[in-house]
TIRO-2110 file (N, C-alpha, C; in Angstrom, 1 decimal):
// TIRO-2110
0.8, -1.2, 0.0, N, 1, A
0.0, 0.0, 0.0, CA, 1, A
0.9, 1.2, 0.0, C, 1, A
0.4, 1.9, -1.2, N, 2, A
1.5, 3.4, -0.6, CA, 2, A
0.8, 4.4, 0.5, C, 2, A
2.2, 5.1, 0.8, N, 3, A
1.7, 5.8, 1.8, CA, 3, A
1.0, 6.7, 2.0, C, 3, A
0.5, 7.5, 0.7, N, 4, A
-0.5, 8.5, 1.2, CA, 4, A
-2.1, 7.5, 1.2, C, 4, A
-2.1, 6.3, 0.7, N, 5, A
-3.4, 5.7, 0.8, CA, 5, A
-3.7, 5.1, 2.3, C, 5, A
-2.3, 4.8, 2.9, N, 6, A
-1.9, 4.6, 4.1, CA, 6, A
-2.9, 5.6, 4.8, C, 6, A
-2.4, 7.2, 4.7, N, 7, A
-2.3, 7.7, 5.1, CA, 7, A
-4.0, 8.5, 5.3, C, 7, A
-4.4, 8.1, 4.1, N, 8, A
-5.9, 8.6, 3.9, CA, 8, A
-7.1, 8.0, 4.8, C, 8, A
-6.2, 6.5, 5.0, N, 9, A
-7.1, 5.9, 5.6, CA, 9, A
-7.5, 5.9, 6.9, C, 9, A
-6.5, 6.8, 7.8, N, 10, A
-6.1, 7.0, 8.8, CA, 10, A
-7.8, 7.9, 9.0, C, 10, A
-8.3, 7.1, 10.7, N, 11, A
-9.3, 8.5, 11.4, CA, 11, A
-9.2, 9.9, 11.0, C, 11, A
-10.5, 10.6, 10.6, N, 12, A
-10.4, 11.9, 10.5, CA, 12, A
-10.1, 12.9, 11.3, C, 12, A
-10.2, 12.3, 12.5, N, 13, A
-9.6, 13.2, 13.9, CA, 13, A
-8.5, 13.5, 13.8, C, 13, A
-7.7, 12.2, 13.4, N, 14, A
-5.9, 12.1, 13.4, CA, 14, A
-5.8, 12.7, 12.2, C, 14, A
-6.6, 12.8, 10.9, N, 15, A
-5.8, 13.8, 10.0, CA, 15, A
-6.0, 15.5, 9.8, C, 15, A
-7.4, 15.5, 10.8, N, 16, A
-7.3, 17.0, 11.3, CA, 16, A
-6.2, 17.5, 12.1, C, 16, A
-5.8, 16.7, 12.8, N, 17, A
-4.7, 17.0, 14.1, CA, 17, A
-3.2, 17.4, 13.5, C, 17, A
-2.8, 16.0, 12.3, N, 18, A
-2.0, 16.2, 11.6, CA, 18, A
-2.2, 17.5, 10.7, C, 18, A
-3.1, 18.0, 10.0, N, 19, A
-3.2, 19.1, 9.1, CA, 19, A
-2.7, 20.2, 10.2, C, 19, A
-3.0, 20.3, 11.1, N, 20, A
-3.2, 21.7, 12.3, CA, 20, A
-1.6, 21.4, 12.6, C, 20, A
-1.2, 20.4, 13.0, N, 21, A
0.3, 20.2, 13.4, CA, 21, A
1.2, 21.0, 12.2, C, 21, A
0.8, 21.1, 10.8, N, 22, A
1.6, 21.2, 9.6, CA, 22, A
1.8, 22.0, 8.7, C, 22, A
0.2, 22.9, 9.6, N, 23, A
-0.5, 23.8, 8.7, CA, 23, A
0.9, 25.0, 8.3, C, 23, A
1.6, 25.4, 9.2, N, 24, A
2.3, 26.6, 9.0, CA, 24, A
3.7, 26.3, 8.3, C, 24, A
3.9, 24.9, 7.7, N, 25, A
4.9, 24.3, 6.7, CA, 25, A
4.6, 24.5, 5.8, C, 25, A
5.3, 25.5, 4.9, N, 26, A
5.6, 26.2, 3.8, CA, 26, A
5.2, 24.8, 2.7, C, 26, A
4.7, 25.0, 1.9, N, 27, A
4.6, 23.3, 0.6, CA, 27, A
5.7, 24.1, -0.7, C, 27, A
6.7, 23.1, -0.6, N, 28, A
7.6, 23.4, -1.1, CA, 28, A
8.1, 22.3, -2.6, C, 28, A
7.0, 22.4, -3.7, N, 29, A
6.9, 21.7, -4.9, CA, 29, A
8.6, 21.6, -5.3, C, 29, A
8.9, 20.7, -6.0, N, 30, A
10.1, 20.1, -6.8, CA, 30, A
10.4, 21.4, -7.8, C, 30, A
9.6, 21.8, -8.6, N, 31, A
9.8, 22.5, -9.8, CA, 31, A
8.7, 23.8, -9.2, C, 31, A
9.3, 25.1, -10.1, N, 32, A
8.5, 25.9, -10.3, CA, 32, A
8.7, 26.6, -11.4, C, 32, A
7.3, 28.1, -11.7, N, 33, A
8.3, 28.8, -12.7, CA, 33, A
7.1, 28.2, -13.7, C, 33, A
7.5, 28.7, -15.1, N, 34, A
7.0, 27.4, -16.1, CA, 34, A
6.9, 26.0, -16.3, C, 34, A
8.0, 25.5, -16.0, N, 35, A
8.1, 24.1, -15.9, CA, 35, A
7.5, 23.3, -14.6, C, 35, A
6.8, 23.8, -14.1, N, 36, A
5.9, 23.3, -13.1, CA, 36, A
4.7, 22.9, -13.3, C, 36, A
4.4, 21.6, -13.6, N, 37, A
3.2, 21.0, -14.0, CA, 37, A
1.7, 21.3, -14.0, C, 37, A
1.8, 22.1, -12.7, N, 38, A
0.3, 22.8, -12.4, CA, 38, A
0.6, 24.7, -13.0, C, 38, A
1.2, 24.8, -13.6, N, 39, A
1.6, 25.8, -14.2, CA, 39, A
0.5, 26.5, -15.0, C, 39, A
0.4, 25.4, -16.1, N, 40, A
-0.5, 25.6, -17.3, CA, 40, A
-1.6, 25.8, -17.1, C, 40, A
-3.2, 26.9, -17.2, N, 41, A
-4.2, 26.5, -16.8, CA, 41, A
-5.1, 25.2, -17.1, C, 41, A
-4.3, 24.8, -18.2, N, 42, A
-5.3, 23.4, -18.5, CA, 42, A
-4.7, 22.0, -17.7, C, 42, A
-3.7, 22.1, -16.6, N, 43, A
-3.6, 21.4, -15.9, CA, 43, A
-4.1, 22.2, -14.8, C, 43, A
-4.4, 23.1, -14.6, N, 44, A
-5.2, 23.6, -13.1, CA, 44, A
-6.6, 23.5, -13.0, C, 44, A
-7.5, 23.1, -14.3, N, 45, A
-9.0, 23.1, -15.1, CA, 45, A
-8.6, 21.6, -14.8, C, 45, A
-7.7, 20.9, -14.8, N, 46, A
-8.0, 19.3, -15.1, CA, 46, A
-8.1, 18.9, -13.7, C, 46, A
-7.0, 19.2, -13.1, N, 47, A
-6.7, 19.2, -11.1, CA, 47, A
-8.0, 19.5, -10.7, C, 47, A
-8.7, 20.5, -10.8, N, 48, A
-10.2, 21.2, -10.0, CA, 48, A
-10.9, 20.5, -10.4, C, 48, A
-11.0, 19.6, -11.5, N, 49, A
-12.3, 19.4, -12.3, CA, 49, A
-12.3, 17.6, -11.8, C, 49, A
-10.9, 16.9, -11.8, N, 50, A
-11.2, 15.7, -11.4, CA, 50, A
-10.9, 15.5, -9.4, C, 50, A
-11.1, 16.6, -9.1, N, 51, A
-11.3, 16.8, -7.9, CA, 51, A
-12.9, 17.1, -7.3, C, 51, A
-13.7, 17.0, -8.5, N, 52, A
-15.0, 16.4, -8.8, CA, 52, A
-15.8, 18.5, -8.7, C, 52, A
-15.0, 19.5, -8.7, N, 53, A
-15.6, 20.7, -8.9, CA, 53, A
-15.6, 21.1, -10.4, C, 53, A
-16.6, 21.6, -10.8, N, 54, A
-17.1, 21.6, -12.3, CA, 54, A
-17.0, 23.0, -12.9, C, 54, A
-16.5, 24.0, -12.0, N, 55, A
-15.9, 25.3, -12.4, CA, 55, A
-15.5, 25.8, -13.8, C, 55, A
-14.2, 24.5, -14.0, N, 56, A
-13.3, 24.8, -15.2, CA, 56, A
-13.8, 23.7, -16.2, C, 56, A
-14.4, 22.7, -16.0, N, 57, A
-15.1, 21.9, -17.1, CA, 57, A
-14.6, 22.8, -18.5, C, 57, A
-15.6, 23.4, -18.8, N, 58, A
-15.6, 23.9, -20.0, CA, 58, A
-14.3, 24.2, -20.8, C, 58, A
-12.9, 24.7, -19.6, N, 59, A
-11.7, 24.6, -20.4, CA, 59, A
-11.1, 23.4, -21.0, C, 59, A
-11.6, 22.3, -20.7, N, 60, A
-11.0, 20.8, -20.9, CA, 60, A
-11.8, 20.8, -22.2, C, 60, A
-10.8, 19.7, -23.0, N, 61, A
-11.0, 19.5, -24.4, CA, 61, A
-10.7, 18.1, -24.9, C, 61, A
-11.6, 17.1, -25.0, N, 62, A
-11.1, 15.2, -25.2, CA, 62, A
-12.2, 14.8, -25.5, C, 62, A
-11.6, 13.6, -25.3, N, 63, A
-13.1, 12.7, -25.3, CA, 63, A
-13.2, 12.2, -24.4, C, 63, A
-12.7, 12.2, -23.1, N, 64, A
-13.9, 11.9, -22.1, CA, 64, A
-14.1, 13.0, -21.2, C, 64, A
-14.3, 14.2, -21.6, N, 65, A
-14.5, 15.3, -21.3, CA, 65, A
-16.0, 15.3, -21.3, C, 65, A
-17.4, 14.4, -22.1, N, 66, A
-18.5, 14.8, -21.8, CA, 66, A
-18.4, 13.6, -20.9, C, 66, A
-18.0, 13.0, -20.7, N, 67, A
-18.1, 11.2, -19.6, CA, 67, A
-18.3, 12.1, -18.7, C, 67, A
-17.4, 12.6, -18.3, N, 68, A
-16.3, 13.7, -16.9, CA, 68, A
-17.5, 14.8, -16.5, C, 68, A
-18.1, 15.4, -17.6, N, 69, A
-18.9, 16.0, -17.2, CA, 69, A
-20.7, 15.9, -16.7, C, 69, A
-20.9, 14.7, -17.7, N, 70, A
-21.9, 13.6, -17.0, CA, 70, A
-22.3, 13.0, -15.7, C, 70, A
-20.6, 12.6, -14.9, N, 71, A
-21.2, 11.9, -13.6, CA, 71, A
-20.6, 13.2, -12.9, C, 71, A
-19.8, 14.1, -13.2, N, 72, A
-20.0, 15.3, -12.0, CA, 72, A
-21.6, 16.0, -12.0, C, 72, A
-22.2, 16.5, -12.9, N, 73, A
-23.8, 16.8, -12.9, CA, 73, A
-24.6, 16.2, -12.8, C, 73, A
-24.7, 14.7, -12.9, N, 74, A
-25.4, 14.0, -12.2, CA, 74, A
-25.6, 13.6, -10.7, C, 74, A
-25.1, 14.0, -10.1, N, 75, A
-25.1, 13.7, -8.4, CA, 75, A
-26.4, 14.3, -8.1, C, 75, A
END
């Protein structure tokens, strides 16, 4: 099992606790700048959108882009 599934599965008490313990730790990504993957808006439309918020939908462009948009509006 990797660790952040490890880690998910962990009580929500204990990962509130952990978030508050962490909260004031700077998140300090690998790359930045351009070359940073979330850089692009059409990877920040893809991030929000399969994080099941339907905001940026419309910037995404494929074919399973109406799938994607089906079971998010269907709930």
């Amino acid at each position: 099992m990797f660790a952040a599934t490890a880690r998910a599965r962990r009580p929500a008490t204990e990962i509130v606790a952990l978030l508050r313990d962490h909260a004031d730790h700077p998140l300090s990504p690998p790359l930045y700048g351009p070359r940073d993957p979330l850089a692009s808006w059409c990877m920040a439309a893809l991030l929000i959108t399969v994080c099941g918020r339907t905001a940026l939908i419309d910037e995404l462009t494929g074919p399973g882009v109406s799938t994607l948009r089906d079971r998010l509006t269907s709930r």
